[in-house]
N, C-alpha and C positions, 0 to 999 in steps of 0.2 A: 456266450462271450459278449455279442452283440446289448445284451440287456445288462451284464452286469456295467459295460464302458457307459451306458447312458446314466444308468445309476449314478453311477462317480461323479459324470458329468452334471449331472441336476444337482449333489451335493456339492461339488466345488462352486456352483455359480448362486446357492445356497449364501454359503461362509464369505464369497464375494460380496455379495448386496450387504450380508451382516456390518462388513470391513469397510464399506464407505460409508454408511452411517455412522461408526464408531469416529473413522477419520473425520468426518464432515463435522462430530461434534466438536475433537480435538482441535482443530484449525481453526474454531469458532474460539473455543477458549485461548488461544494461541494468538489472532490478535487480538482479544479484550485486554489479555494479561499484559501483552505490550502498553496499551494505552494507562492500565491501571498501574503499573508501577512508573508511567509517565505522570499520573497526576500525583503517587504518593510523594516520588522526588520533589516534584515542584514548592509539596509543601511546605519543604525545608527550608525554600527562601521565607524569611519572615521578615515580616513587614518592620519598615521603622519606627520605633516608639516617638518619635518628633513631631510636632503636632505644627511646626509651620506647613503654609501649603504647597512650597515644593515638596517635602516627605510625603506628605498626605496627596498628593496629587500622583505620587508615585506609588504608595501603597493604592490607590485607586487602579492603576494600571496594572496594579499585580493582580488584585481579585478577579477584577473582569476578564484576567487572561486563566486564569485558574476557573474561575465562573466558564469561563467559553469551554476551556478541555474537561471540564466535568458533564457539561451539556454534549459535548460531543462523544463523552463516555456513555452516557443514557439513550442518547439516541441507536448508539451500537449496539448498548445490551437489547432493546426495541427492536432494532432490528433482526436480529439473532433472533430474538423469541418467534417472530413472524417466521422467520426461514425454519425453524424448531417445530414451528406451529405445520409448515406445510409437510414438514417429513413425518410427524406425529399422523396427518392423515393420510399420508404415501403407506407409512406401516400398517395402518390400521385397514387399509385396504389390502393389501398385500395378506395381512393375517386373515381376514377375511373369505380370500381367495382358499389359501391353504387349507385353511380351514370345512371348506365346500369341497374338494378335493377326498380330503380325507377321509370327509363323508361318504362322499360315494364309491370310492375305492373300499373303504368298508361293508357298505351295502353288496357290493360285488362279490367282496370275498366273502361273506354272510352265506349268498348266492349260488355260490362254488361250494359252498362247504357244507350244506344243506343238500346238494346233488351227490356230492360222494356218501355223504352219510345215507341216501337210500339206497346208492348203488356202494355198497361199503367192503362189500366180502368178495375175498379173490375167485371164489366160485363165479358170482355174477361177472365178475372181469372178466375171466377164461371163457366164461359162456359168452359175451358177446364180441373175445375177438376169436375162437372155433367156430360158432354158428356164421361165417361168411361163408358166401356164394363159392368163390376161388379162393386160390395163393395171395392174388393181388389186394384183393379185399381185407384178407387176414393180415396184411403186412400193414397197409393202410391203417386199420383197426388199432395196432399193435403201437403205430405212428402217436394214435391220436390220444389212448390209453399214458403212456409218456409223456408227451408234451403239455394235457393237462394236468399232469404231476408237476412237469418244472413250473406250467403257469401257474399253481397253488402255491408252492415253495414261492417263486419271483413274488407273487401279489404281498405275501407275508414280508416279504423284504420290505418290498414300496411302503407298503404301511407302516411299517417300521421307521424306515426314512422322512413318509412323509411328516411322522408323530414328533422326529427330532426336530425339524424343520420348522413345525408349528411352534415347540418349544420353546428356538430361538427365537424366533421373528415375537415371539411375547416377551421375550426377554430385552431386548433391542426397542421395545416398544415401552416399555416399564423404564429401559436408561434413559432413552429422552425425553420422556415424561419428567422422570426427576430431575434432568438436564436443566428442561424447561421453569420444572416448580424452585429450582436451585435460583436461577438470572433472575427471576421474577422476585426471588426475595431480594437479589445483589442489586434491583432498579430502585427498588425502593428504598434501602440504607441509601444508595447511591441520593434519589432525591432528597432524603431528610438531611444528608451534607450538603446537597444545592442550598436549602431552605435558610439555615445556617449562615454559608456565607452570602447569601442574600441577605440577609440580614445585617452583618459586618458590612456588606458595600453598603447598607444606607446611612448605616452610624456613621460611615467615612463622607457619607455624601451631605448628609444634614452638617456636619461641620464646619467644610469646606464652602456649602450654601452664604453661609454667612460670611463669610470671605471675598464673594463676588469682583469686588474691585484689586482684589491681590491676588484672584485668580488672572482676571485676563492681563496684570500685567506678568505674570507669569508666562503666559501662554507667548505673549506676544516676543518675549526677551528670547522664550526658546524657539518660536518663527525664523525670528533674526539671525540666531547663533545656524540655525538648519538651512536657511537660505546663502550664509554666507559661503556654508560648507557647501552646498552643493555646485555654488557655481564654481568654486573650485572643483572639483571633483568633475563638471561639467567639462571645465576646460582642459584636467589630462586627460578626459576619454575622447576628445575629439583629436586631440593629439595625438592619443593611439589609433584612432581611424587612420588619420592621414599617414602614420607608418605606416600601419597594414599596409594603404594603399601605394604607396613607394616601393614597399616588398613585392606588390603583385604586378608594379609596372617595370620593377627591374627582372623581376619573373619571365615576364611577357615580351622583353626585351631581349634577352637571352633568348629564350625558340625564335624568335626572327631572326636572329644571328645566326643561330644552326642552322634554322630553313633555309637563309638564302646562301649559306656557305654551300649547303647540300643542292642548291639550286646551282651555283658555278659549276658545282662538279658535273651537273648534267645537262649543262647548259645548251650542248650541240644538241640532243634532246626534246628540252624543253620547248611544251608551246608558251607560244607568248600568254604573259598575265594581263587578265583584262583590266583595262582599268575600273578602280570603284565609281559608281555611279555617283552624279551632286545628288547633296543630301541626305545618302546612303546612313545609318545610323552606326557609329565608333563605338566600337566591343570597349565594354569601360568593366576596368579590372579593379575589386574591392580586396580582395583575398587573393595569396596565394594558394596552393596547393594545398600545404603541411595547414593553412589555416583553416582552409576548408572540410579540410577532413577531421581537423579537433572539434569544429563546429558543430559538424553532424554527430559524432560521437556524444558531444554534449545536449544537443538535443533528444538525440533517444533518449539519457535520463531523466528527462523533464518526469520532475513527480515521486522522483527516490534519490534524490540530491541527498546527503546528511549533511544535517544541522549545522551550524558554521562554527557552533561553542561546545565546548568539552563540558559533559555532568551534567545537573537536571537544571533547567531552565523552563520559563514560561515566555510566549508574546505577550510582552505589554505595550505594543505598538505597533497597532495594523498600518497596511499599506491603501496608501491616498485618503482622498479626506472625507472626512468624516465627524459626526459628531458624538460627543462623549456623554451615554443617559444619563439624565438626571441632574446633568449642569446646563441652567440656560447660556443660550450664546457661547458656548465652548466649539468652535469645531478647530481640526486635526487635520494637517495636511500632512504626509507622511510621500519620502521618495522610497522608502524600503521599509524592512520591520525592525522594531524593538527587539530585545531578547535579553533577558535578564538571567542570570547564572548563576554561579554562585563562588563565593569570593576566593580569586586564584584561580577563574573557568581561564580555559586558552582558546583563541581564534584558531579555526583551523579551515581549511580549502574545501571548498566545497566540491573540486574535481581537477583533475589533471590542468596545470599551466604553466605560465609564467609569471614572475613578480614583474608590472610593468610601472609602476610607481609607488613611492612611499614618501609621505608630507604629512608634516605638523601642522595642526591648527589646536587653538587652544592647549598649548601643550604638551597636546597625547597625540598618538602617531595614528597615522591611516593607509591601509596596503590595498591595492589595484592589481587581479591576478587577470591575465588574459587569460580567454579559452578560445581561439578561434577570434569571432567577431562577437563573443560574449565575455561580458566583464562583470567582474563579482568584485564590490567592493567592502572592506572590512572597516570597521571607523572607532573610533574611544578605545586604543589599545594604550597600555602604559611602556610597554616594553615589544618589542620586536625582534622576531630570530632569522628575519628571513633578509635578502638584501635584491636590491634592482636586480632584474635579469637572471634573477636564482631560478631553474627550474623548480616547482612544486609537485608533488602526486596528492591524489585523493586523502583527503582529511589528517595531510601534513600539518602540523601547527606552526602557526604563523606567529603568535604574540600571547601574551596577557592580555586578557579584559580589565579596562582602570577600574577601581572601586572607588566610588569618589566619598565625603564628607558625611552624609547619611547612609551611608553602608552598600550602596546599589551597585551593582558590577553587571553595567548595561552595554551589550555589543550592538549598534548599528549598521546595519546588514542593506545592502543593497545588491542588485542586479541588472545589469543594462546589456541589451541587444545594441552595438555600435552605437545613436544615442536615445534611443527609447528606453525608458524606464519599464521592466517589468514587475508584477507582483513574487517576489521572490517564494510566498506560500503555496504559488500551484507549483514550483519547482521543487521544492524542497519533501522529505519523505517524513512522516511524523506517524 
């Protein structure tokens, strides 16, 4: 009984090892395929056929952001094949093993079965378990005559076992092999479309080269329009600071009321309170409670935020500054990212809040959701559904993204900790 439970047991952790290889390949395919039907959607925004250089400064910003998630698709199939590559010599050791095993459990039984065959005939059996000295010997004998019968039968099992065994682990070795020869073909289609739209961005770059002087007053107009935005934007987030901190000092307010109400009541009691020390340092309250706990909540997500725009979208507008290849003198100061969508995408919440502001500039509307002492702001909306002080949940939609004159339907996306600017791309899940 003892030998057949171990049996089992060496085949189940068999089909185990087989099942996380198989899994390991499937998870592997499971985020590429996220990311590739990330870059097929984005396809779909096409670029403006207008050839001024705002169009073209904005078809610029699309490639390069399709150029960057296509590089980041190659880099993953890369990677895969490495991790493919390390399990390829995990099996091939592993078959190896088995394979040695096999061997010698067959030499063994070879061994065994080579001794019965000279001692073969039930005559010689009966003669060597009657010719014992005693009763006890004879039983002994009788013991030994049996058990190397099961151990004959057993060995033919194991080999048995261990043959399926070997079978699999080549089998599992042969799919990740073609696993591997599969990516390896999907790297390379993959870079002959890099090569491609490398290409397209320099037809757009060589055009725009010669434009130079109506590039940077381009550049500069959209400084202007982004600086003016942001000191607005500057001034309701400190605004919502100073709520918060009103909240946290009518908070703090209230339990001194309690304390010292509960303090009369036991006043006969009570030892006397020392007084605070000069220059003792004043507990200063940013947050209440309720704020502080949405806070923390929203930092565990840091890194699987979703997206702030509904349907396939690209960044065509990284965060902070930077300069844009291949145009001299071009650089980019950015307070959040670009995000370009597609015409009719919606703003939606990047995580549980409140609406804590909503203001026109140029136009088109712009919503400010608290989380805590974190603030997500949405900007170039045409229309709005959400109103002051509306509670939000997680990727509630908040508006339309405007699509302006050249066809672009770009959501401006920012993130501020109370009033530090964060990069909203290490926040967000892609």
């Amino acid at each position: 009984m003892k030998h057949i439970f171990l049996l089992v047991l060496a085949v189940s952790l068999a089909c185990g090892l087989s099942a996380q290889s198989t899994k390991k390949i499937k998870e592997l395919e499971t985020q590429r395929n996220e990311l590739q039907q990330q870059i097929a959607e984005s396809e779909t925004l096409l670029q403006s056929t207008k050839k001024d250089v705002k169009s073209q400064l904005s078809n610029l910003a699309l490639i390069n952001g399709q150029i960057e998630d296509r590089k980041k698709y190659i880099r993953a199939i890369e990677q895969d094949v490495q991790t493919l590559n390390r399990e390829i010599t995990t099996l091939q050791r592993q078959l190896n093993a088995l394979q040695k095993e096999l061997k010698d459990k067959k030499q063994k039984y070879e061994a065994s079965v080579q001794y019965l065959y000279r001692n073969k005939s039930i005559q010689e059996k009966l003669m060597f378990i009657f010719s014992a000295e005693n009763l006890s010997q004879t039983y002994r004998r009788l013991r030994y005559v049996q058990e190397y019968a099961n151990y004959q039968r057993l060995q033919a099992i194991e080999i048995e076992r261990k043959q399926k065994q070997v079978q699999a682990k080549k089998q599992e070795l042969e799919t990740t092999k073609t696993a591997k020869e599969d990516l390896l073909k999907q790297g390379e289609a993959e870079k002959q479309k890099l090569e491609k739209q490398e290409k397209d961005r320099q037809k757009i770059l060589n055009g725009l080269k010669r434009k130079q002087r109506n590039i940077q007053s381009e550049i500069q107009k959209k400084k202007r329009t982004a600086q003016r935005l942001n000191n607005q934007i500057d001034r309701l987030v400190e605004a919502e600071i100073e709520k918060a901190r009103k909240r946290a000092e009518a908070e703090a307010a209230a339990k001194r009321k309690e304390t010292a109400k509960k303090g009369k009541d036991s006043k006969s009691t009570a030892q006397p309170t020392p007084k605070a020390e000069k220059g003792a340092p004043v507990e200063k309250y940013n947050l209440n409670t309720e704020d502080r706990k949405l806070s923390s909540v929203f930092e565990r997500n840091q890194g699987i935020l979703p997206m702030p725009i509904t349907g396939p979208y690209v960044i065509v507008g990284r965060y902070g500054q930077y300069a844009v290849d291949g145009l001299r003198n071009v650089r980019l100061d950015n307070k959040g990212i670009d995000i370009k969508g597609k015409s009719g995408a919606k703003a939606r919440a990047i995580f549980d809040g409140e609406v804590s502001a909503i203001f026109k500039y140029n136009g088109l509307n712009n919503v400010l959701i608290r989380h805590g002492n974190y603030i997500s702001v949405y900007c170039n909306l045409s229309t709005v559904t959400v109103s002051k002080g509306a509670k939000v949940s997680t990727k509630a939609e908040i508006g339309t993204v405007h699509q302006d004159a050249s066809g672009n339907t770009i959501l401006h996306f920012q993130l501020r900790k109370e009033t530090s600017k964060l990069n909203p791309e290490r926040w967000l899940g892609r």
